[in-house]
Residue frames as a rotation matrix with the C-alpha (Angstrom) as fourth column:
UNK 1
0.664 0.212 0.718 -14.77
-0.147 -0.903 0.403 -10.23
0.734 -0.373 -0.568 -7.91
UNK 2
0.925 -0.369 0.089 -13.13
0.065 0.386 0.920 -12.14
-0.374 -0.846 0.381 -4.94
UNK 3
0.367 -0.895 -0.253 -9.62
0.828 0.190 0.528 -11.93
-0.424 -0.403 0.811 -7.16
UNK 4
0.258 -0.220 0.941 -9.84
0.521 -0.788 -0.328 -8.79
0.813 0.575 -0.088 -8.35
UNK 5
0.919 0.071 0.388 -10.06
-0.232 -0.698 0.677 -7.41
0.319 -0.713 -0.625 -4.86
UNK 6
0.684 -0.726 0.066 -6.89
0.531 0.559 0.637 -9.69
-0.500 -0.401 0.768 -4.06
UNK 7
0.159 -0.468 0.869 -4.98
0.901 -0.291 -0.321 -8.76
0.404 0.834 0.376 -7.26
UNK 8
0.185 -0.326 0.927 -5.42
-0.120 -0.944 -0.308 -4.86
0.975 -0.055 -0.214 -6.40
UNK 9
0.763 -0.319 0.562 -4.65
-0.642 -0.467 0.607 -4.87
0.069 -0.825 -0.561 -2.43
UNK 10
0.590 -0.781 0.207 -1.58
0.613 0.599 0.514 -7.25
-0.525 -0.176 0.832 -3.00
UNK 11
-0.189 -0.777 0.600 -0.28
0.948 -0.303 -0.093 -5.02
0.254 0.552 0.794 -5.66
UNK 12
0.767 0.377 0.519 -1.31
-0.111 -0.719 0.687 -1.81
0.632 -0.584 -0.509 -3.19
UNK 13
0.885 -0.463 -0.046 0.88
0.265 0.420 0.868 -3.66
-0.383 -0.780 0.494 -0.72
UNK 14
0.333 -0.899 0.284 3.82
0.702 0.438 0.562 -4.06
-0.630 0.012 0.777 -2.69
UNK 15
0.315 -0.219 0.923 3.66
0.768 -0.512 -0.384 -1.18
0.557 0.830 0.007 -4.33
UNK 16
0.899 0.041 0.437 3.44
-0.277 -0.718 0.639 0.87
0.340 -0.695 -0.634 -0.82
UNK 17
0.795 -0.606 -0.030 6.39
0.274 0.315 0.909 -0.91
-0.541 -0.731 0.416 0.34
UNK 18
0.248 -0.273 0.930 8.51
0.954 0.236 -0.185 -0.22
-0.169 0.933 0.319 -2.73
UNK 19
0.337 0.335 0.880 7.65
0.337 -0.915 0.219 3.02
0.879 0.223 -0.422 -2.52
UNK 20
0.906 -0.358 0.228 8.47
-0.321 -0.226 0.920 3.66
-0.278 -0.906 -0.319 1.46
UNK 21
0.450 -0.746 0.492 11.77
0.782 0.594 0.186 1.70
-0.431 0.301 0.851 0.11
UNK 22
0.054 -0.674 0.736 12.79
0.987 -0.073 -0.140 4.15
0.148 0.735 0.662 -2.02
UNK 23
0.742 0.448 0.499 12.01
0.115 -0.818 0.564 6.84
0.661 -0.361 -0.658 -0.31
UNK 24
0.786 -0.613 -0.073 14.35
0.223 0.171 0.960 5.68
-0.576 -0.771 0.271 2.32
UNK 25
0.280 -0.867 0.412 16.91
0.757 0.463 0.461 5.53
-0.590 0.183 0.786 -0.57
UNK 26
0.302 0.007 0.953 16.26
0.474 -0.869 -0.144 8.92
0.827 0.495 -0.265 -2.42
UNK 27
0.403 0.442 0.801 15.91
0.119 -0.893 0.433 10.59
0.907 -0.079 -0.413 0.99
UNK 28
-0.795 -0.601 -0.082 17.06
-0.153 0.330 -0.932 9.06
0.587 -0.728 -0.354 4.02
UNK 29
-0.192 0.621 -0.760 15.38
0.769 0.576 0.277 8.12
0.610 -0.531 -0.588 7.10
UNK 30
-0.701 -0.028 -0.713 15.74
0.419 -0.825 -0.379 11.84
-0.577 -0.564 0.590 8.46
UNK 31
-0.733 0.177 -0.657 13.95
-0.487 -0.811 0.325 13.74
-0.475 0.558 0.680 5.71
UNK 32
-0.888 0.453 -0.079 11.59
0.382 0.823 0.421 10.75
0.256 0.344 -0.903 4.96
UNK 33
-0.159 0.878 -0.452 8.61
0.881 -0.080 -0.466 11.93
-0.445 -0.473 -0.761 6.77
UNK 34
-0.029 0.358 -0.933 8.35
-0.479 -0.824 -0.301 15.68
-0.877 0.438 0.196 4.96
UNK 35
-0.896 -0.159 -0.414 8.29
-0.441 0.230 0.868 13.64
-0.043 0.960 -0.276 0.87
UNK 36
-0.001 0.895 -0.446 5.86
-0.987 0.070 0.142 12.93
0.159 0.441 0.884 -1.23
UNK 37
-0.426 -0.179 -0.887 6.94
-0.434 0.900 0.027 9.26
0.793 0.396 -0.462 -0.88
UNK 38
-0.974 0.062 -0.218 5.68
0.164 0.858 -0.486 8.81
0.157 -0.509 -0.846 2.07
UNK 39
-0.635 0.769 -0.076 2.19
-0.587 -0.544 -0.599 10.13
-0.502 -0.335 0.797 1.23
UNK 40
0.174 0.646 -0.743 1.92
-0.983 0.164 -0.088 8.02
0.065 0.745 0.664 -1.28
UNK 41
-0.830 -0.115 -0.546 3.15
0.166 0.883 -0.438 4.97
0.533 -0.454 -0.714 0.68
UNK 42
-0.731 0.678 0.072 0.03
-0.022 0.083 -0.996 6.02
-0.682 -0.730 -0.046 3.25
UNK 43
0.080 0.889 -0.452 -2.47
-0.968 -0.038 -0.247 6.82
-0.236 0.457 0.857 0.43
UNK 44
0.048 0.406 -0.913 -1.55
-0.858 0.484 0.170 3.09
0.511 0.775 0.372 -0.96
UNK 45
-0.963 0.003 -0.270 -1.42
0.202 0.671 -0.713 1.19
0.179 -0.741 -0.647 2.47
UNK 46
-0.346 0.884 -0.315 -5.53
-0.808 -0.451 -0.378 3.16
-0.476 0.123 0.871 2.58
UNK 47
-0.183 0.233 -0.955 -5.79
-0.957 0.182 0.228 1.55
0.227 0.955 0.190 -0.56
UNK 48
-0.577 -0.119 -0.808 -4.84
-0.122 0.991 -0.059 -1.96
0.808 0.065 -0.586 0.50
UNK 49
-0.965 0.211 -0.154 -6.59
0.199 0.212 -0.957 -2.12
-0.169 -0.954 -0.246 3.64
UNK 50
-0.156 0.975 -0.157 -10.03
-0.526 -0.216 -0.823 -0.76
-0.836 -0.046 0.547 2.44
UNK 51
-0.057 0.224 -0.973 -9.62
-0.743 0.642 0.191 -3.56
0.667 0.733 0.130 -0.85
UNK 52
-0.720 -0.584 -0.374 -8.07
-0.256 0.725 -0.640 -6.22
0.645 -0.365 -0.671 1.78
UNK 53
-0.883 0.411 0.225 -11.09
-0.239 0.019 -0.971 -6.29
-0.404 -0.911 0.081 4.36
UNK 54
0.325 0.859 -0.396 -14.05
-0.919 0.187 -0.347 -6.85
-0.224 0.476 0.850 1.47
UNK 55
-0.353 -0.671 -0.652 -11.50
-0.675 0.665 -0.318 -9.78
0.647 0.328 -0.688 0.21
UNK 56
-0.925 -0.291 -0.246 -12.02
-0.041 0.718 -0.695 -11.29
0.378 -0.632 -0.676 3.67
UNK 57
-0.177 0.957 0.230 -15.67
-0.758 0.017 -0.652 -10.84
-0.628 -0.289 0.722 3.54
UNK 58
0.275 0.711 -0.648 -16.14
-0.906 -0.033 -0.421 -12.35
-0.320 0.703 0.635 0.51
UNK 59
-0.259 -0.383 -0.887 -14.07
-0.519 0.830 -0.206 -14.96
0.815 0.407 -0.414 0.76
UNK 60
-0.840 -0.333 0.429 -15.48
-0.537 0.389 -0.748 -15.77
0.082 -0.859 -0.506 3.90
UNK 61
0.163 0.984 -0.073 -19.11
-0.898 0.118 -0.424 -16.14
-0.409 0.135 0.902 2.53
């Protein structure tokens, strides 16, 4: 359980960055905030943060 939660909010992470990345490169840094790219860079930074905080329970037990 303890690396599954790891596994998915590392690859949350690095997918959200990736994503905010290319956004930057499809769109610029002007027109960045109205795209889908950055909703779905916030919906999978969500993602990592609400996997990434059980992680550090459970690995703290």
């Amino acid at each position: 359980m303890e690396q599954l939660l790891f596994i998915v909010s590392i690859s949350a992470l690095g997918l959200c960055f990736c994503v905010f990345i290319l956004g930057i490169i499809n769109h610029g840094l002007r027109n960045l905030f109205e795209s889908r790219y950055t909703k779905v860079s916030t919906l999978l930074f969500v993602i990592y943060i609400l996997t990434f905080i059980p992680y550090l329970i459970i690995s703290s037990i």
